[in-house]
N, C-alpha and C positions, 0 to 999 in steps of 0.2 A: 547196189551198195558195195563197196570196196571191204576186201576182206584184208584184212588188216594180220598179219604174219608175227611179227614183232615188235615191240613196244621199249624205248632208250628211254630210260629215265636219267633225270641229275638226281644228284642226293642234298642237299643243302639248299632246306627253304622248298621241297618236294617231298621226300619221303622221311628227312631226319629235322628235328627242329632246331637251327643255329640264330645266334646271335652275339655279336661283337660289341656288346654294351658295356660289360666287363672288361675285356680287353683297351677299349679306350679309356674307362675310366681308371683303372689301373693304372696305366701309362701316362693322363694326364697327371696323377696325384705321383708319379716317379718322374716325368720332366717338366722342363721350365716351359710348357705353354697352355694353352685351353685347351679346350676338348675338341675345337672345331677345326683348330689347327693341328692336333694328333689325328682327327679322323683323316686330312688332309694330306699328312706328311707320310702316314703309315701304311694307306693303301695304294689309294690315288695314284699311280706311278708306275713309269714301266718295268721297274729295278722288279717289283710288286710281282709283276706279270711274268719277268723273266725266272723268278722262282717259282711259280705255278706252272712252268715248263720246264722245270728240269733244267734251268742253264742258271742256275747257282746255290753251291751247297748249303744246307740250310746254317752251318754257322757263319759262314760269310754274311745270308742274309740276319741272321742275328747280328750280326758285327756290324752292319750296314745302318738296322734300323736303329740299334745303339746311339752309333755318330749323330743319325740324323736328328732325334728327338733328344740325344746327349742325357740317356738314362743312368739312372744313378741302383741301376740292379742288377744281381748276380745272373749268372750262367741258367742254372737254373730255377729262376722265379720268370725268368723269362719266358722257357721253354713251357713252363706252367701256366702260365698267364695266355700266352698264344694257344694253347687248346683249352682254354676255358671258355667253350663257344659253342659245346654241346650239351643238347637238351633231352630229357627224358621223350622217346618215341610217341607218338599216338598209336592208343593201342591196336586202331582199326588196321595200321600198316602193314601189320604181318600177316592179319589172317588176307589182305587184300591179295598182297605177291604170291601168298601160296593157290589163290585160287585163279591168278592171273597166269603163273605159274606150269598150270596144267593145260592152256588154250594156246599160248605165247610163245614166241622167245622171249626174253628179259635182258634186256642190258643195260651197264650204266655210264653213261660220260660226264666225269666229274670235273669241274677247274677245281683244285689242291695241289696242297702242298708236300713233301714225305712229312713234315713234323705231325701235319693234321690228320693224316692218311695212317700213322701207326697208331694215333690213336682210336680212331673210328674204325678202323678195319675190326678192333677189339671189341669195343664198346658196342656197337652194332651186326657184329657176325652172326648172331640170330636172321638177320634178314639178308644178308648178305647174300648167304646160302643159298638165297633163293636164285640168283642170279649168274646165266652161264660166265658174263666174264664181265668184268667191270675196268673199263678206260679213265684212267685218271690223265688228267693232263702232265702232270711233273714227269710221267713213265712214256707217254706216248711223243714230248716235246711240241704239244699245241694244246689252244686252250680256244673254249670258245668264247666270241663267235667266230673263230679263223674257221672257215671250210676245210682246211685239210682236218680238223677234228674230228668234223661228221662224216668225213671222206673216206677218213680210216676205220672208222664203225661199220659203214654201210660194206666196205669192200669186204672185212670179217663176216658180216651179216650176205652177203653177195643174195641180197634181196631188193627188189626192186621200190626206190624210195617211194613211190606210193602205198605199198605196204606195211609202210612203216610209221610207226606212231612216236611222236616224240612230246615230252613233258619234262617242262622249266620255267624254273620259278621269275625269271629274266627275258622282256619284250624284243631285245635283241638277240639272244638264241636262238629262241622262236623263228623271228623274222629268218635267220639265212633257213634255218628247217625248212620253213616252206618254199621259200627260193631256189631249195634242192629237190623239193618235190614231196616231202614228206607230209604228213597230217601233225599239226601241231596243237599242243594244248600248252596253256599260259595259267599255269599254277599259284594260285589263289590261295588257297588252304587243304584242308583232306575233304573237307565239305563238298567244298566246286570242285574238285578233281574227280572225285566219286557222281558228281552228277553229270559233267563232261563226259565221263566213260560214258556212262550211262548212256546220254545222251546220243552217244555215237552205236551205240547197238551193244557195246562190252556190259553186259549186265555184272557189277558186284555188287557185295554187300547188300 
């Protein structure tokens, strides 16, 4: 049985609960289109991606999204509206990382933003704690699934990716994970991730 060293988690849609349902409906009822055409035009795109690496300030990408959806709202109802996307924790999450905590390393590789990143670094700093360092993509300039992402984790970690455990809530993630050699898990809810540990020999909860 492979003994397993350290464990990357993502945070969104894995250990914190998000959801952009708010966010488009907001923005549909502030621009002139539908909703299917804001989910479209807002994420969808590489301008999108080039802000979750760090290669554009986030009022530029405010100014951006503005133009493109030709929003009819202030500075900040904006800034307000984009982190209305987190959700109260499950409660199991914390006692989980502390007892993973004491076996593990812990780290996390996150795609964000800095707007999204100040607010959650706050809001969840309870569990944060738990973890020696946490890789955002906007700070490190990769996001996954680019390889250099998981390239830069593993080189910090300078652990051998079969040691290592990786967990995200995204099939393409996943996929290079294992293509680098690592053990992957494909995060479902707190249910099946706790019985995937399990499964693998990590007894919690």
């Amino acid at each position: 049985m492979i003994t397993y060293k350290a464990i990357i988690f993502d945070l969104g849609g894995v250990l914190i609960n998000v959801s952009m349902d708010k966010i488009f409906n907001y923005l549909t009822k502030a621009s002139d289109y539908d909703i299917n055409l804001v989910k479209q035009k807002f994420v969808s795109d590489e301008v999108f991606h080039q802000f979750e690496r760090g290669e554009i300030e986030p009022e530029d990408y405010r100014k951006y999204v503005s133009r493109k959806l030709g929003l009819r709202i202030s500075e900040d109802e904006f800034y307000n509206v984009w982190n209305d996307i987190f959700h109260d924790l499950d409660p199991r999450i914390e006692q989980l990382l502390i007892d993973l905590k004491s076996r593990f390393r812990l780290v996390v590789l996150t795609n964000t933003n800095e707007i999204h990143a100040n607010k959650w670094k706050i809001k969840y700093a309870s569990i944060l704690n738990n973890f020696e360092r946490i890789f955002c993509s906007y700070e490190i300039h990769s996001r996954k699934p680019e390889r250099k992402a998981y390239e830069i984790v593993l080189n910090y970690l300078k652990i051998e990716p079969n040691c290592v455990l990786f967990l995200d809530d995204k099939l393409e993630n996943v996929k290079i994970a294992l293509e680098i050699g690592m053990k992957g898990i494909l995060v479902k809810s707190t249910d099946q991730m706790i019985t995937e540990l399990n499964k693998l020999g990590i007894a919690v909860l």
